[in-house]
C-alpha positions as CSV (number, residue, x, y, z in Angstrom):
1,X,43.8,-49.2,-55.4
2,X,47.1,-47.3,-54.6
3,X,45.3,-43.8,-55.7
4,X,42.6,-44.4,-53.4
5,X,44.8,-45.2,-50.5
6,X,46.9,-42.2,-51.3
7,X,44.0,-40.2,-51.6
8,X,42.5,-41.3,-48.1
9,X,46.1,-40.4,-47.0
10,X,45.6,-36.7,-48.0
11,X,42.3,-36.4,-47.1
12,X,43.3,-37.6,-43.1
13,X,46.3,-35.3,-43.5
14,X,44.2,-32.5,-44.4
15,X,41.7,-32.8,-41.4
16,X,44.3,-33.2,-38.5
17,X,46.0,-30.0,-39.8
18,X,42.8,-28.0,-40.1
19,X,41.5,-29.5,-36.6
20,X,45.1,-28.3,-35.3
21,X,44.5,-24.7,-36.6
22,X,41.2,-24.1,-35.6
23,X,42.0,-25.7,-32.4
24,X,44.9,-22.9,-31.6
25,X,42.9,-20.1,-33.4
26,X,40.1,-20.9,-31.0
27,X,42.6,-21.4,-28.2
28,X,44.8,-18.0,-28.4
29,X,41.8,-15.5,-29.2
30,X,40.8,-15.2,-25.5
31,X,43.9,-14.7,-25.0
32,X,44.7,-12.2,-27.7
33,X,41.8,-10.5,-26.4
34,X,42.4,-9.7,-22.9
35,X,46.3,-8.4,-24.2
36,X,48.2,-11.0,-22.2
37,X,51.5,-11.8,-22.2
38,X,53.4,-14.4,-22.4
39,X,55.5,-15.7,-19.1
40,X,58.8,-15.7,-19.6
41,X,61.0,-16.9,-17.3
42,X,64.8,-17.2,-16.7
43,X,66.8,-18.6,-13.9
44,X,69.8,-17.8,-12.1
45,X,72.4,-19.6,-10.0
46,X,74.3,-18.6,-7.1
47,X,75.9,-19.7,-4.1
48,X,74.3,-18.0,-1.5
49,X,70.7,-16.3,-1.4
50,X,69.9,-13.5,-3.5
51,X,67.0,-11.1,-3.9
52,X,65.7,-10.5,-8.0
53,X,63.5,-7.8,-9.2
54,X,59.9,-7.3,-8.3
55,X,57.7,-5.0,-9.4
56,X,56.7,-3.2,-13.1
57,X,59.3,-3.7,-15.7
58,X,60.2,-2.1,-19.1
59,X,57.4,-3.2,-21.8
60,X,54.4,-3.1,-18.9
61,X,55.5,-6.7,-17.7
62,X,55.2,-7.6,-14.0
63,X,58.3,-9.1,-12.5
64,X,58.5,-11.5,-9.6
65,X,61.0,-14.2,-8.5
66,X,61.6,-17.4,-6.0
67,X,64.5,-18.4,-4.3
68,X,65.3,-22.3,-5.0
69,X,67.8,-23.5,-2.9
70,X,69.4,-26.7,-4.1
71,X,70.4,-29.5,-2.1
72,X,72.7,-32.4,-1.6
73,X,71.3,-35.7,0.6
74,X,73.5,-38.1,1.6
75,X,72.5,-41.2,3.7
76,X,74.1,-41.6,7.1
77,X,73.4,-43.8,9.8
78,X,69.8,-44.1,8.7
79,X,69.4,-40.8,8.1
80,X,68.9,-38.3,4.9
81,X,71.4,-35.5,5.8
82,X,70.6,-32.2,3.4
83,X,72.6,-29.2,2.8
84,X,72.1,-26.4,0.7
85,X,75.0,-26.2,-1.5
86,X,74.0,-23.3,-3.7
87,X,70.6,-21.2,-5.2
88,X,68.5,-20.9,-8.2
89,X,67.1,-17.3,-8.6
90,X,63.7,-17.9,-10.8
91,X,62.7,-14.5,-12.2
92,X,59.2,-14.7,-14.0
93,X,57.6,-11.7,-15.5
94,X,54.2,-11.2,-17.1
């Protein structure tokens, strides 16, 4: 009884890993074969504006980035009052 149970146990094992292969073979070979890239992103704070890099980078990635600013809220009277108390520089390239 234990053997069989064990045995079952394998055999369940042993499809969900090959499932998981074939499922990211299947899944990264369009992409393998159209030579993407992968994103890769980084971010960077500040406390006032400032521009990144756009355009062609080393390693034929594209670069682009977007200004974040973040903000406190506080409640007044009512009211949500905001103000931008610094920025996050997100540079993504491709």
């Amino acid at each position: 009884m234990f053997k069989a149970i064990n045995t079952n146990f394998a055999q369940t094992a042993l499809t969900i890993a090959a499932t998981v292969v074939v499922g990211i073979a299947i899944t990264s070979a369009p992409a393998a074969a159209k030579g993407s890239r992968q994103l890769q992103t980084q971010d960077y704070h500040f406390n006032q504006a400032m521009h990144g890099y756009e355009g062609h980078a080393n390693g034929g990635y594209f670069c682009s980035y977007v200004r974040i600013p973040k903000r406190v809220c506080k409640w007044r009277g009512g009211r949500s009052i905001c103000k931008v108390r610094g920025w996050t520089l997100r540079q993504e390239c491709r």
